[in-house]
C-alpha positions in Angstrom: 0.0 0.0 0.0 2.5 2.6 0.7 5.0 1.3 -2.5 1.9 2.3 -4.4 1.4 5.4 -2.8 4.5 6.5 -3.1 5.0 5.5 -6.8 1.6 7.7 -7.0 3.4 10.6 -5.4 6.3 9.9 -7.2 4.7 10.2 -11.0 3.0 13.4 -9.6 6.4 14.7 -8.5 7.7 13.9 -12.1 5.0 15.4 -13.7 5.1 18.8 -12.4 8.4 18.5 -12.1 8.6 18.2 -16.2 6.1 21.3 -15.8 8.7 23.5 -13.7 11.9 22.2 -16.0 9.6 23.3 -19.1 9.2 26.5 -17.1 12.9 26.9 -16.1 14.0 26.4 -19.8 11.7 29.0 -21.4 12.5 31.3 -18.3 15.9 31.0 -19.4 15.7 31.2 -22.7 13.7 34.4 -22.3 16.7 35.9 -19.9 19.3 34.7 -22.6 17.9 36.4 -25.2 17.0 39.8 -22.9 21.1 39.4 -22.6 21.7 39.4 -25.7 19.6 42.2 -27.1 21.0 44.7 -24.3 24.5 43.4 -25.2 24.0 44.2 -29.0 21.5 47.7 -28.2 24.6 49.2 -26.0 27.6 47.4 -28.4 25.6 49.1 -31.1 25.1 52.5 -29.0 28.9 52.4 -28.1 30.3 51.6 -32.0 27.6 54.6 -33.1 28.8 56.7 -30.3 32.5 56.2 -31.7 31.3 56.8 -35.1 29.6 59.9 -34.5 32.6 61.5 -32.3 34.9 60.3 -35.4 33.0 62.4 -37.6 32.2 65.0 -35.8 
């Protein structure tokens, strides 16, 4: 009775823990790409910045 319970509990665990793991990788993916976009915005800001005080 409690082997079965706990196999129970066990394939609940696993399930929302697919859920959260799911969550965690789009979370991530989400901050990766935030990272990467303010990375290129202020490389892009600085190389313009450079340009501008060239030519001016």
């Amino acid at each position: 009775m409690a082997e079965s319970e706990g196999e129970g509990g066990g394939g609940g665990d696993g399930e929302s823990l697919g859920l959260l793991w799911l969550y965690l990788v789009l979370f991530g993916f989400c901050l990766l790409m935030l990272i990467v976009w303010a990375a290129l915005k202020t490389t892009y800001f600085q190389s313009w910045g450079e340009w501008f005080q060239k030519t001016v």
